[in-house]
C-alpha angles and dihedrals in degrees: 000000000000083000104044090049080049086055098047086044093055097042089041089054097034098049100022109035087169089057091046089052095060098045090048095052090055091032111027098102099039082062090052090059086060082059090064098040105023101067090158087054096032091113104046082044091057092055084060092051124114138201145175113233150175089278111107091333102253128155094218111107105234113118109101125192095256089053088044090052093045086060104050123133116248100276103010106136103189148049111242131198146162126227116217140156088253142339096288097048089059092042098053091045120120092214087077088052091101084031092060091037089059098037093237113154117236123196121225121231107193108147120099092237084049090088093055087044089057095051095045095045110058097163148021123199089340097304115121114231113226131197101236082216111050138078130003100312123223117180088178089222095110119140110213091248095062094042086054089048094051092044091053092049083051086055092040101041093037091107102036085057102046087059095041083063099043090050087045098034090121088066105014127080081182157319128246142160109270126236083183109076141062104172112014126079088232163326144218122233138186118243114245098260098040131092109266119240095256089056099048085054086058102050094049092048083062106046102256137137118264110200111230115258131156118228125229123244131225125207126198107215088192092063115097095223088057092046089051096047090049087055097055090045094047094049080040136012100171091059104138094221092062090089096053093043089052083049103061092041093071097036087059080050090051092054111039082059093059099257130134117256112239097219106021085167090054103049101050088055084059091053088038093061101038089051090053087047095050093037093058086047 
């Protein structure tokens, strides 16, 4: 049974994509399910499957894998995509910044069952998919020039980091120069082996126990805000103000990925207070 509904699947999305669209919107997450739990069919399964992506921003789910692999850039290696609580969310995420600047497609995985997908299905004709905000990207594309350049930033920003993580070693696993980003100051990632943010959301929605892990912070050296800030460590690292700077740094991270802030009240007594500071000149 499970084989002749593959087949009319198939025929259905291969000869009347109308008619696909409509069963996947009532049914397309009910076949990523089979993604989870039907590991013999796990790759017939894949073919059905549906996502919203960077191309063209809409929320409608109709990019496939196959779509997504046809349009590869000469030399990309791998599927990436970027898991949010909705279209928006994803669109709106720093982590695609590189991705934009480069013009690589990134799929959007916004559906709860999304995260388990994602887990389940490593790979995709022979392409890895990738979390464009975990672990530590390579899109492999680097010239010689940039890759001086970023190892330069890693030479000139080293202390600055290193006290940036001992101020925030509560929150931060560490900080690092960004290959991320191309307008914001920065952005927190998950380590490899870590839950992503969106996950973590998920999990906590439904009661259940998150283990505790600390995110990784990127930092962009090309940003004015992180320059400055290096400035004012580097004439004085025991200013007093460096901790709250650092601390509103990853609480706007926090929040232009779509998190919670821990203290809101907290943080807008900081702004508050930088904004007064700024304001009187």
């Amino acid at each position: 049974s499970v084989k002749r509904v593959l087949n009319l699947l198939d025929e259905l999305a291969d000869k009347q994509p109308d008619k696909y669209k409509t069963c996947w919107t009532e049914f397309g997450r009910v076949l990523k399910e089979g993604i989870v739990e039907d590991a013999s069919n796990r790759e017939r399964i894949a073919k059905l499957l549906r996502f919203a992506s960077t191309q063209g921003d809409a929320a409608e789910q109709s990019v496939s894998l196959s779509d997504y692999v046809g349009r590869m850039k000469e030399g990309q290696e791998a599927i990436y995509y970027l898991t949010a609580e909705n279209v928006g969310a994803a669109a709106r995420s720093p982590h695609l910044e590189v991705f934009r600047k480069k013009d690589i497609e990134v799929l959007y995985f916004t559906d709860a069952i999304d995260e388990w997908v994602a887990q389940s299905l490593t790979e995709f004709d022979g392409k890895k998919l990738v979390n464009a905000a975990k672990g530590d990207l390579d899109l492999g594309d680097l010239s010689k020039e940039e890759k001086k350049q970023q190892k330069e930033a890693k030479g000139q920003y080293q202390k600055f980091m290193k006290d940036f993580e001992e101020k925030m070693s509560a929150t931060l696993k560490e900080v690092r120069v960004t290959t991320r980003l191309a307008e914001s100051p920065c952005c927190l990632v998950a380590d490899e082996g870590d839950l992503g943010a969106n996950l973590e959301r998920i999990l906590k929605m439904t009661n259940q126990k998150v283990p505790d892990s600390k995110r990784i912070l990127e930092i962009n050296p090309d940003h004015p805000i992180i320059q400055k800030l290096n400035g004012i460590f580097e004439a004085d690292s025991t200013n007093p103000k460096l901790a709250d700077w650092y601390g509103v740094l990853v609480d706007q991270a926090l929040l232009a990925e779509g998190s919670p802030i821990p203290e809101p009240a907290a943080y807008v007594s900081k702004v508050n207070k930088f904004l007064a500071e700024v304001l009187g000149g």
